[in-house]
C-alpha positions in Angstrom: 5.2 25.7 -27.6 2.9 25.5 -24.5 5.2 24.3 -21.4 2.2 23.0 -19.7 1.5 20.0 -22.0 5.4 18.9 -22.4 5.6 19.1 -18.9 2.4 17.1 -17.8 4.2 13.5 -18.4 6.5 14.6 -16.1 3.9 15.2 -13.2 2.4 11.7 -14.1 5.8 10.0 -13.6 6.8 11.4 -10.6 3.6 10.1 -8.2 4.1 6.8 -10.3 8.1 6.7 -8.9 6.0 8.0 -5.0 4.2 4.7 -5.9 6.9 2.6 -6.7 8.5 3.7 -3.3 5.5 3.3 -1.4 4.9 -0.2 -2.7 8.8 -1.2 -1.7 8.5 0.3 1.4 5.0 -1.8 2.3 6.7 -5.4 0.8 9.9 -4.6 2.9 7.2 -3.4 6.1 5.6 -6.9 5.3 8.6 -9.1 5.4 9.5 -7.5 8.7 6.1 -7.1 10.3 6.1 -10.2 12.4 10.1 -9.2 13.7 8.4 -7.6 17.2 6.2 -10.4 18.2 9.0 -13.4 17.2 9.4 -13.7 21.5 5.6 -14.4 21.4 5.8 -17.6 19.4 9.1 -18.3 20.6 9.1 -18.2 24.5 5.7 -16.7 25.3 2.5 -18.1 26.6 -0.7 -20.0 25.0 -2.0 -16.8 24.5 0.6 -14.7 23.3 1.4 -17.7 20.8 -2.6 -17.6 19.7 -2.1 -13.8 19.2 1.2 -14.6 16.8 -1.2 -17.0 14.4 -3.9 -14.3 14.4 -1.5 -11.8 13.3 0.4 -13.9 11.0 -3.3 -13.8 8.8 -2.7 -9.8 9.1 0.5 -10.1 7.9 -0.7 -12.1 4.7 -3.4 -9.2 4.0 -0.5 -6.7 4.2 2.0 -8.8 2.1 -0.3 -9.4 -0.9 -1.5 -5.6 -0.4 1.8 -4.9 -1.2 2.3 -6.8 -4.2 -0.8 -5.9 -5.6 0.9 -2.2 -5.3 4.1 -3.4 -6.5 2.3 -5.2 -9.8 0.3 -2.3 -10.6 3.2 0.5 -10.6 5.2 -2.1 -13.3 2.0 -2.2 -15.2 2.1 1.5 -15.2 5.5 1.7 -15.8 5.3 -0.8 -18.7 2.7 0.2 -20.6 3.6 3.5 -20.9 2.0 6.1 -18.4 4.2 9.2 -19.9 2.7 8.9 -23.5 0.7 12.0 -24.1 -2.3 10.9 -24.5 -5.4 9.8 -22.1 -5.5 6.2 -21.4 -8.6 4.8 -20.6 -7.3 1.4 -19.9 -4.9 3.0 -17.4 -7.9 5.3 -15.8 -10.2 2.0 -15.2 -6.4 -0.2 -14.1 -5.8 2.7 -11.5 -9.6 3.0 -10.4 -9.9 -0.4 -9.6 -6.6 -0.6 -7.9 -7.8 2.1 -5.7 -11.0 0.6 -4.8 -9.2 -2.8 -4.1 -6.7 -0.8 -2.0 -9.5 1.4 0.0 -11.6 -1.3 0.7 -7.9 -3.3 2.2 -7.6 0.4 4.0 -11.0 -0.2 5.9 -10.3 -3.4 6.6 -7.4 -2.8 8.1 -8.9 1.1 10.3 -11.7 -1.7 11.6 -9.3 -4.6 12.1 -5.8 -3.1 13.6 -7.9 -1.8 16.9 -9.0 -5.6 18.0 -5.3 -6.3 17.9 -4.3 -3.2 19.4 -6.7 -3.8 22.4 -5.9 -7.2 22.5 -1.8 -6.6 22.5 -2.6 -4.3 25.9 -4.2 -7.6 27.8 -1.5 -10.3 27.0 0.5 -11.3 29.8 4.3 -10.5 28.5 6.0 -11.5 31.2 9.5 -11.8 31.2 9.2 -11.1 27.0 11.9 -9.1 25.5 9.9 -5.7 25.2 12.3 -2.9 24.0 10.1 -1.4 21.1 5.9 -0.9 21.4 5.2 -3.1 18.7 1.3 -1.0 18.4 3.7 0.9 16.1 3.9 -1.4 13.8 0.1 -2.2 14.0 -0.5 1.4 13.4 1.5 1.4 10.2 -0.5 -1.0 8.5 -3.1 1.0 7.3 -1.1 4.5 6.6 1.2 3.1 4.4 -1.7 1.8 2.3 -3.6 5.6 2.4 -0.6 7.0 1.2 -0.7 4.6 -1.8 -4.6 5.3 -2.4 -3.7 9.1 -2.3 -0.9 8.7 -5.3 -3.3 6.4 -7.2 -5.6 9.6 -7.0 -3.2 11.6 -8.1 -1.5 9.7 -11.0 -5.5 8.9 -12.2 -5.9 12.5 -12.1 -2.5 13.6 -13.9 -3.7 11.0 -16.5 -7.3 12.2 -16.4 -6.0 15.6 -17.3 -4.3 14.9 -20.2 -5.9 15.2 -23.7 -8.1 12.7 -25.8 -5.9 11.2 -28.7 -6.4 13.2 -31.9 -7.9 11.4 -34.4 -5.6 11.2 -37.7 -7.5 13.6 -40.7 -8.4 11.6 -43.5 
């Protein structure tokens, strides 16, 4: 028995679970985004509350990044990523994801630096400041990478596997 083929499923499941924990981690980083900048719609100024709005649109783009993630490790749960064959279906799912999820990516790299610039002229007053909420502007795109990265790696694993034999007639 060659050890290498039983064990390839394994190597495919194991970036898929990465992936499934990445996508959790960006849905939960989504729901909570908006937590540091509550003060600014609450008790801030006209511009801190037209800041808010604008980044209540970045936190939709991260939200439904986040499902699309989610969606797409179920689907390669459910359909069966550990089967030992190649499947192509999963090759063009998975390449498609990862184009949808590198183009969000560079949104985001070209995006994230107008609010970070923008975040360093508001007038914050007497706002509630006890975390740098940058942070959390930061982690918008590099949660997403990581994602793109196990996509590469689970298309790869899957890649790698052989063709399925055609039955001898």
């Amino acid at each position: 028995m060659n050890l290498a083929k039983e064990s390839l499923p394994r190597k495919i499941m194991s970036p898929v679970w990465f992936l499934v924990v990445v996508g959790v981690i960006y849905f939960i980083y989504s729901l909570g985004f908006m937590t540091g900048f509550y003060d600014y719609f609450y008790a801030g100024t006209n511009e801190t509350y037209t800041f808010y709005k604008e980044l209540q649109v970045v936190n939709h783009f991260i939200f439904s990044t986040s499902l699309v993630i989610i969606v797409t490790t179920g689907f390669c749960l459910l359909t069966g990523i550990d089967h030992k064959s190649r499947n192509w279906l999963w090759i063009g799912a998975l390449s498609a994801v990862a184009i949808y999820l590198i183009t969000r990516v560079v949104t985001l790299i070209q995006t994230m630096p107008y609010f970070t610039d923008w975040h360093k002229t508001l007038d914050i007053g007497t706002l509630d400041t006890r975390q740098d909420p940058t942070v959390m502007l930061q982690l918008t795109y590099i949660i997403p990478a990581v994602a793109v990265v196990l996509i590469a790696v689970i298309a790869w694993n899957n890649f790698r596997k052989p063709a399925k034999e055609e039955a001898i007639v």
